[in-house]
C-alpha positions in Angstrom: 0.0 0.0 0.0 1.2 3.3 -0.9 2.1 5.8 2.2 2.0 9.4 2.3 5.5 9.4 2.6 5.8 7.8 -1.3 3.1 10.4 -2.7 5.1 11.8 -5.6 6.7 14.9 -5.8 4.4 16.3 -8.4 1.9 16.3 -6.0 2.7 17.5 -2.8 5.1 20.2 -4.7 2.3 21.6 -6.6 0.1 22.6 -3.7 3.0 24.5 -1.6 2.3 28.0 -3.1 -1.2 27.4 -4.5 -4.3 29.4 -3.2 -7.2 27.5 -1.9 -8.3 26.0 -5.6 -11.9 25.1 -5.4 -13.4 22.5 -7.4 -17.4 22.4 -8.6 -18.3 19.2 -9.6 -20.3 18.8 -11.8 -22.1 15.5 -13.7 -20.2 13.4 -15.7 -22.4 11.3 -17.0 -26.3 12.0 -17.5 -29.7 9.7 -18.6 -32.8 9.3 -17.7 -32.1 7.1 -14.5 -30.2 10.3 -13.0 -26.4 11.6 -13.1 -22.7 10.3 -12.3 -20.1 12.4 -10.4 -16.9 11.8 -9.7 -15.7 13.5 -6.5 -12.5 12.0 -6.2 -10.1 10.3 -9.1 -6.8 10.0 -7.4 -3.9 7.6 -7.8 -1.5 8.7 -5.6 -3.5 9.0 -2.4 -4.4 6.0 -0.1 -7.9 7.1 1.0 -8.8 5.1 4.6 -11.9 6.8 5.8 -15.4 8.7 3.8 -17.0 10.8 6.8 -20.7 12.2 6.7 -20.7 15.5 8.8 -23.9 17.7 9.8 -22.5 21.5 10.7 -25.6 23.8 12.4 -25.8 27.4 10.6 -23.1 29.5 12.9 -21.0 26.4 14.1 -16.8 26.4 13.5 -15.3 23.2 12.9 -11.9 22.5 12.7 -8.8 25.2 14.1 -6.1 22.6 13.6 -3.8 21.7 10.7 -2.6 17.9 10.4 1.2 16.4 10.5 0.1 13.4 7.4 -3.4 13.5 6.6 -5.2 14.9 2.8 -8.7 15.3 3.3 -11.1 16.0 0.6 -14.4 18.7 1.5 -17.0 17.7 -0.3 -19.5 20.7 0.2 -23.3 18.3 0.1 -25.9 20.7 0.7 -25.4 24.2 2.4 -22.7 27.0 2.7 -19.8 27.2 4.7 -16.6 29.6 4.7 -13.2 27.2 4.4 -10.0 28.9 5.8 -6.1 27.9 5.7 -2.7 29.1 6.2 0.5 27.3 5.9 1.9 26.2 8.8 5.2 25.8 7.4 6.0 28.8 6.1 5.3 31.5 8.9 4.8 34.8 7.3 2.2 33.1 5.2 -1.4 35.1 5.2 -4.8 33.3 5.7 -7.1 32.7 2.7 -10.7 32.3 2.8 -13.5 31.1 0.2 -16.9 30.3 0.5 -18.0 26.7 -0.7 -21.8 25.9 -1.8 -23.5 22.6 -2.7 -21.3 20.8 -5.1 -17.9 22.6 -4.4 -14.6 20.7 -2.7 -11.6 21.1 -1.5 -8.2 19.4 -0.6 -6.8 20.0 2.9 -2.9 19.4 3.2 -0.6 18.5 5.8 0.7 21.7 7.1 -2.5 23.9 6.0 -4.2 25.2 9.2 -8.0 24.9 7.9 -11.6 26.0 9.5 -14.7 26.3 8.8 -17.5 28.3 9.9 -21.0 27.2 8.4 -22.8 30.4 7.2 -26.1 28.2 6.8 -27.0 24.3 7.8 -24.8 22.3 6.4 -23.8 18.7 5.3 -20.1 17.5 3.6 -18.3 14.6 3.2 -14.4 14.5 4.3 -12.4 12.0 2.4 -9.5 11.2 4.5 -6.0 9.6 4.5 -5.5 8.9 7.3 -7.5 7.0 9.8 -10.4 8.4 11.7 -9.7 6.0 14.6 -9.6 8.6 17.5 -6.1 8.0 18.8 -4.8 8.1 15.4 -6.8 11.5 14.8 -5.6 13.1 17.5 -2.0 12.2 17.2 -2.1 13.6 13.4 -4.2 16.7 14.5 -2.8 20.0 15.9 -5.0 22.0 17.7 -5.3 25.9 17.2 -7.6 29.2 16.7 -6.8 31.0 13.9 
């Protein structure tokens, strides 16, 4: 199985200056039973866990950046504002954008992230790493930004 620590360098290099990129997905295939999507298409990333969260209009989730884990943001139904800042480079400024139903992000090691949920919300994380408490809170670091 592949580790984080073999992801390619095309990958992980590529997102080290990059603003927040926001992706809108949209169907990819269409008939009359309904649609296809395709959230996530990756080769080089081991995915271990798909979580369901429910966010209450005015809640914050998040405040921490992780040491290993990429986790996708898969915006369901509702709005919510997604922050980051690299960790790793210290004069780095915080960016913000606001994802709808249908938009979704990538959350890197290193990249402080939050998210305060302008109305009821629901999104899917697609993670890396495990989810198994422990193992969550060993990955995660805790801060308010």
């Amino acid at each position: 199985m592949l580790t984080i620590a073999q992801i390619p360098y095309r990958l992980t290099s590529a997102f080290k200056n990059m603003a927040i990129k926001v992706t809108h997905i949209k169907p990819e295939f269409t008939d009359e039973r309904g649609f296809i999507s395709r959230l996530v298409n990756e080769e080089d990333l081991p995915f271990k866990a798909v979580l369901l969260i429910v966010s209450k209009k005015g809640a914050v989730r998040a405040d921490h950046y992780h040491k290993k884990d990429y986790h996708y943001a898969y915006c369901l139904s509702g709005k919510f504002r997604y922050s980051e800042k690299n960790m790793s480079k210290p004069s780095s400024k915080t960016e913000s954008v606001i994802l709808n139903a249908g938009d979704m992000v990538l959350s890197r090691p290193m990249m402080a992230h939050r998210m305060e949920f302008l109305e009821d919300s629901v999104f899917l994380a697609i993670t890396t790493e495990s989810r198994d408490h422990d193992k969550y809170e060993a990955d995660t670091v805790r801060l308010k930004f």
